[in-house]
C-alpha positions in Angstrom: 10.2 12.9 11.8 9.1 13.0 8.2 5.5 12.0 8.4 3.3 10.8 5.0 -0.3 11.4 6.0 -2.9 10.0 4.0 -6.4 11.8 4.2 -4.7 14.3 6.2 -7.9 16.7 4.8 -10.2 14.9 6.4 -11.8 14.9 10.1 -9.6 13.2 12.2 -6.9 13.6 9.5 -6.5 17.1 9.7 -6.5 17.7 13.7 -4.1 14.7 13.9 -1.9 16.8 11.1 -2.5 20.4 12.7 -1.0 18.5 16.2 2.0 16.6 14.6 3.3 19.8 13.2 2.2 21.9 16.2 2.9 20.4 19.2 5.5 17.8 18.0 7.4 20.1 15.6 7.0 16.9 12.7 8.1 17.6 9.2 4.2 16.4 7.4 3.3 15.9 4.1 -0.5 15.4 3.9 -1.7 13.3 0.9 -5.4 13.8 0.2 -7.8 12.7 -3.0 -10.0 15.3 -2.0 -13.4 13.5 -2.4 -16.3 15.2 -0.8 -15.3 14.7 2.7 -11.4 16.2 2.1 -11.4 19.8 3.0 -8.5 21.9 2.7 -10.1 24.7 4.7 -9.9 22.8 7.7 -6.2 23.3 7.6 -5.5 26.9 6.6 -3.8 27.4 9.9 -0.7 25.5 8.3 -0.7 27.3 5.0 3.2 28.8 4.7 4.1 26.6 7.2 7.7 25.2 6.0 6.4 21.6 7.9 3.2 21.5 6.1 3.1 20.5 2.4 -0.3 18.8 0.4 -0.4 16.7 -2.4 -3.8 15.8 -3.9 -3.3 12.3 -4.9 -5.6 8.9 -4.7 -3.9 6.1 -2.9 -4.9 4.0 -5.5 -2.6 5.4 -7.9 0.6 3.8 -7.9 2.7 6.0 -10.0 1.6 9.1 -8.1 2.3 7.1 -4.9 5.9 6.2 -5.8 6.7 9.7 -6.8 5.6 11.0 -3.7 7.7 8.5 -1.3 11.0 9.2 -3.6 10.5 13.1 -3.4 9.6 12.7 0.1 11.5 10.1 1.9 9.4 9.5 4.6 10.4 8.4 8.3 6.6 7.5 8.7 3.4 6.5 7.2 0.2 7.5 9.0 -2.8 5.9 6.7 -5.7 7.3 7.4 -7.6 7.9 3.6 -10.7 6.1 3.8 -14.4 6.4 2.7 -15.5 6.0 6.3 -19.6 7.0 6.6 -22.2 3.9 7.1 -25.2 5.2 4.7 -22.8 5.8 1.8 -21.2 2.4 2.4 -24.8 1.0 2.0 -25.9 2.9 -1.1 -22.7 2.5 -2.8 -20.2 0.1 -1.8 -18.2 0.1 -5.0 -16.5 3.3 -3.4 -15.8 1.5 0.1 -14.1 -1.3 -1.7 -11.9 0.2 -4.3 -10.3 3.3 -1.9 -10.6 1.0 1.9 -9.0 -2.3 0.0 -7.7 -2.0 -3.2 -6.3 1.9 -1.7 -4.8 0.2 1.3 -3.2 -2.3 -0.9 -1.5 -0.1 -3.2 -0.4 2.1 -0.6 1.2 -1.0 1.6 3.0 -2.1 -2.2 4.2 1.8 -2.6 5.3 2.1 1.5 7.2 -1.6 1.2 9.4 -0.5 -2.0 10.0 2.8 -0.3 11.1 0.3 2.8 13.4 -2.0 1.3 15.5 0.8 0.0 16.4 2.1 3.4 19.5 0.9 5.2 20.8 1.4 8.9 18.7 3.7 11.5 16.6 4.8 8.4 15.1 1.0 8.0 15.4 0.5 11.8 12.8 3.5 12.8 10.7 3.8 9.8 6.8 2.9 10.9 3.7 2.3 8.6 0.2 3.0 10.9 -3.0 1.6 9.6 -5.9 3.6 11.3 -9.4 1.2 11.8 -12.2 1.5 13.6 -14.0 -0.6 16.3 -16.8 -1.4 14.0 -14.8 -4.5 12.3 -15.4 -6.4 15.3 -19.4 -6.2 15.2 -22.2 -5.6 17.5 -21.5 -6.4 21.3 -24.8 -6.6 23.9 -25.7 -4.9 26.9 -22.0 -6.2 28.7 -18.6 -6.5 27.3 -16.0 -4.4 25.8 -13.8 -5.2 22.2 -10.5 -6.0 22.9 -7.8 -6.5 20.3 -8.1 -10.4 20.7 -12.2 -10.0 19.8 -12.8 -11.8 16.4 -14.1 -10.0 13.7 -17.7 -9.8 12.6 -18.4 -6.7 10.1 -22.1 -5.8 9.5 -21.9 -3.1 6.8 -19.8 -2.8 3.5 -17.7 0.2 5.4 -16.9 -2.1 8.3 -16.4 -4.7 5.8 -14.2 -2.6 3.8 -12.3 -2.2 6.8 -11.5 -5.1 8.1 -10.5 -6.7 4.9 -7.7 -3.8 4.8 -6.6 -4.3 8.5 -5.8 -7.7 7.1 -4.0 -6.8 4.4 -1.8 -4.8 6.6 -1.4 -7.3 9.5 -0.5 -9.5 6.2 2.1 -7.6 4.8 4.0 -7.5 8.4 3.8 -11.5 8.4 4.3 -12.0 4.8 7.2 -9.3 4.6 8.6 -8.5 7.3 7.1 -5.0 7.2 6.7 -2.9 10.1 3.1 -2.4 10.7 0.9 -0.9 14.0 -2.8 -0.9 13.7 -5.5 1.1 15.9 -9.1 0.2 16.1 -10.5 3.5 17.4 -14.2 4.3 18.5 -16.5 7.1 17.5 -14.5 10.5 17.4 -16.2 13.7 17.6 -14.7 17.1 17.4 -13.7 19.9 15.1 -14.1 20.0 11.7 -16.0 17.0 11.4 -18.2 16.7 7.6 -21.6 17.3 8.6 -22.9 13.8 7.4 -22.1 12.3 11.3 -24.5 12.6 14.3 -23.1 15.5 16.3 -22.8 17.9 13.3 -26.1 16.8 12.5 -27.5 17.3 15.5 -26.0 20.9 16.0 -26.9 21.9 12.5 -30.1 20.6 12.1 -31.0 22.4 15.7 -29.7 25.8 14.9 -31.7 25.7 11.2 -34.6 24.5 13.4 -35.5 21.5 11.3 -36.2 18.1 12.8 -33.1 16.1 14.7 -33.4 12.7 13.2 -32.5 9.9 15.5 -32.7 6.4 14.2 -34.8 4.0 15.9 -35.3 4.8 19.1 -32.3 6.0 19.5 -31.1 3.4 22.0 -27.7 2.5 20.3 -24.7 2.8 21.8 -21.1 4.2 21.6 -18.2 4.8 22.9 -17.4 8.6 21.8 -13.5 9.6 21.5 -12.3 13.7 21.0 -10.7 13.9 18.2 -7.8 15.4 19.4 -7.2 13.0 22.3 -7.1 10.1 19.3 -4.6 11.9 17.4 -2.2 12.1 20.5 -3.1 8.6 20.7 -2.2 7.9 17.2 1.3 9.9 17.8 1.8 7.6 20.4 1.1 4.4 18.8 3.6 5.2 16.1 6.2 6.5 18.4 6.2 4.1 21.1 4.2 1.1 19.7 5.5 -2.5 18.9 5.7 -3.2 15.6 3.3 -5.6 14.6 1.0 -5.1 17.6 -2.6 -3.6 17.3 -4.3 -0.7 20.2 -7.5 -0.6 20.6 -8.3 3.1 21.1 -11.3 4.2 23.2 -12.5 7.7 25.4 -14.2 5.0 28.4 -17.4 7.5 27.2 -20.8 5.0 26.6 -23.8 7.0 25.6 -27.2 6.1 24.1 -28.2 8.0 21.0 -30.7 9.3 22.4 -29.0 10.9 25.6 -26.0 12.4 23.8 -29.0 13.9 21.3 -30.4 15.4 24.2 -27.4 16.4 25.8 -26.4 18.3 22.8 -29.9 20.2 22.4 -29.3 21.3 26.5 -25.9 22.7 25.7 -27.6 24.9 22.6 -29.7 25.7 24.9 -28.0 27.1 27.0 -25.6 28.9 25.1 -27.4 29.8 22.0 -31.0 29.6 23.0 -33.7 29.2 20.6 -35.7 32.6 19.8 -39.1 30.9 21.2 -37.4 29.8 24.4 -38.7 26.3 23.6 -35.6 23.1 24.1 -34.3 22.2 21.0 -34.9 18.5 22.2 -38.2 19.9 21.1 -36.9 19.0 17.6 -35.8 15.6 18.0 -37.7 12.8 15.4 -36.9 9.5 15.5 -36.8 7.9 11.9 -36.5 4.7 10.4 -33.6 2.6 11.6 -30.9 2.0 9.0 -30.1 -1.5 8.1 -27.5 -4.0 10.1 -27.5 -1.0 12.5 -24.8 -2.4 15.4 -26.5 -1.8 18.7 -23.7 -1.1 21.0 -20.1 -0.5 20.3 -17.5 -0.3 23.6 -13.6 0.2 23.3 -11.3 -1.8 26.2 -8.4 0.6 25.9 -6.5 -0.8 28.9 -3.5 -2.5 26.8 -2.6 1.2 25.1 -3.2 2.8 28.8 -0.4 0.0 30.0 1.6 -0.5 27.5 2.4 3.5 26.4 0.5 5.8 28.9 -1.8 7.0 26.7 -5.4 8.1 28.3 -8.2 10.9 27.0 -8.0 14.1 28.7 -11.8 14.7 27.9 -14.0 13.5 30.2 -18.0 12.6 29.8 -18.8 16.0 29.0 -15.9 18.6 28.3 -15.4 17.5 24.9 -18.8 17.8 24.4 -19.3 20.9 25.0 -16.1 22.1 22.9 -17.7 20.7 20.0 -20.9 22.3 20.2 -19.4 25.8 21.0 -16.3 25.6 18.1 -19.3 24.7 15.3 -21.1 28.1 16.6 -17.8 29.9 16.6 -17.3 28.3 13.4 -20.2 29.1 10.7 -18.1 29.7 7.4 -16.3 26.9 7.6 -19.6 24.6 7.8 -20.9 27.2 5.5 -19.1 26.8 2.8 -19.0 22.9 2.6 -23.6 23.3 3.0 -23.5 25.7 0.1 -20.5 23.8 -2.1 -17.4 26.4 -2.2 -15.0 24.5 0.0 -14.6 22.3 -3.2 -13.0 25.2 -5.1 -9.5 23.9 -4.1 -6.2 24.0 -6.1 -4.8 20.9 -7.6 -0.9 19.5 -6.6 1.6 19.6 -4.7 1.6 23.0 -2.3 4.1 23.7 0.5 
């Protein structure tokens, strides 16, 4: 397939692009804004790659948009481009809004021309999927899981943002006839992710020996997905899904803050122990908590499990510990976004 990728240069963006072209043989064109969290480093694997080409464009500019789907003719849109970190949303939302809703909205008007002009097995397999995240449906309490019935209860602008786009797209496949799939995914970890998020934190924050900060008392809860295990889940979704439907995508991994903190610290520990011999759980701080801070997040993932086959291959702990060793195999590339010259990136369209 021909695959549009929007924020293909981000975290989950770029390991769901690196696997669509790698172990599906997919023909991807990666559309990124490149806004602080877009790194094209985290993709030089694919460079000269004749099914790898980038365009830096913002989905909220419709010309660029409709150049892109004409020159492109894609089989599939994967939408993924999003401002997507809590803090940010809460010190400036006006960022949240214009790329998570007005973004989504001009990317769903771009997508539905490009639709309308197919004809025959062209119209009949093209697919638009609008990635989400569990946090639209709110805070949950000790029990229960979100389902893709649960009703929608946003507690931040980025949630917010969020859920007002997974509307827009579920409205556009009423409205128009347009054939829509949306996931709601829990928290993914992994490689590559922007060091803003816990476990990068965590990792980074331990190795420079400064102190972990863990909000609260760290007794918040989520349900942690490997990146790589959502991107086969997001492949599946569009390859298999029915259109109009919505998965909820989980890794049936709960953890406290606070634990997966100090299961982190024991795996540096072990296998890059501090020059003292003292824990890095030594390090941990707790800090003020941040506001409208959801206490516990949990995925039910059984309808994708049923419906398509799809499960996580990482269990409790294995992706884990991947993540902790590939950012101590991996110091340039953190490197050079903590000291600023991952932003000296080329402009256009590259193949």
């Amino acid at each position: 397939m021909k695959i549009l990728v929007t924020g293909g240069a981000g975290f989950i963006g770029s390991n769901l692009v690196r696997l669509l072209v790698n172990d599906h043989g997919h023909h991807v064109l990666n559309v990124d804004a490149l806004t602080y969290a877009g790194n094209r480093h985290s993709l030089a694997d694919l460079d000269g790659n004749p099914l790898y080409a980038f365009a830096q464009a913002d989905i909220c500019d419709a010309p660029a948009l409709a150049k892109l789907f004409a020159d492109f003719t894609p089989d599939w849109v994967m939408h993924l481009a999003a401002e997507s970190h809590v803090d940010r949303s809460i010190d400036g939302p006006g960022a949240f809004i214009q790329t998570n809703i007005t973004g989504t909205f001009t990317l769903l008007q771009a997508a539905r021309a490009h639709f309308e002009k197919l004809t025959g097995p062209a119209r009949e397999t093209f697919r638009f999927l609008h990635v989400s995240t569990d946090e639209v449906y709110g805070s949950l309490g000790a029990t229960g899981l979100f389902t893709e019935s649960t009703a929608y209860d946003p507690h931040s602008p980025y949630s917010a943002s969020k859920a007002a786009s997974d509307h827009l797209v579920r409205a556009w496949h009423d409205t128009y006839g347009f054939p829509v799939l949306v996931t709601n995914c829990s928290n993914n970890y992994g490689p590559f992710q922007f060091p803003e998020k816990l476990i990068p934190v965590v990792i980074l924050k331990a190795l420079r020996g400064d102190p972990i900060p863990v909000y609260g008392k760290g007794e918040n809860i989520r349900d942690w997905l490997y990146v790589t295990d959502h991107a086969e889940a997001l492949h599946t979704v569009i390859a298999k899904g029915r259109i109009g439907q919505t998965y909820n995508i989980g890794g049936d991994n709960e953890r406290q803050n606070i634990n997966l903190v100090r299961l982190l610290c024991s795996f540096l520990d072990e296998l890059r122990p501090r020059a003292d011999g003292k824990p890095y759980a030594d390090q941990i701080t707790f800090v003020k908590d941040r506001p409208g801070h959801d206490l516990r997040y949990a995925i039910d993932a059984s309808k994708i499990r049923r419906e398509l086959g799809w499960t996580p291959k990482q269990d409790h702990v294995s992706g884990f510990r991947k993540t902790v060793q590939w950012y101590l195999d991996n110091n340039s590339w953190t490197a050079a976004i903590l000291n600023g010259s991952y932003k000296l990136q080329r402009l256009g369209t590259q193949t």
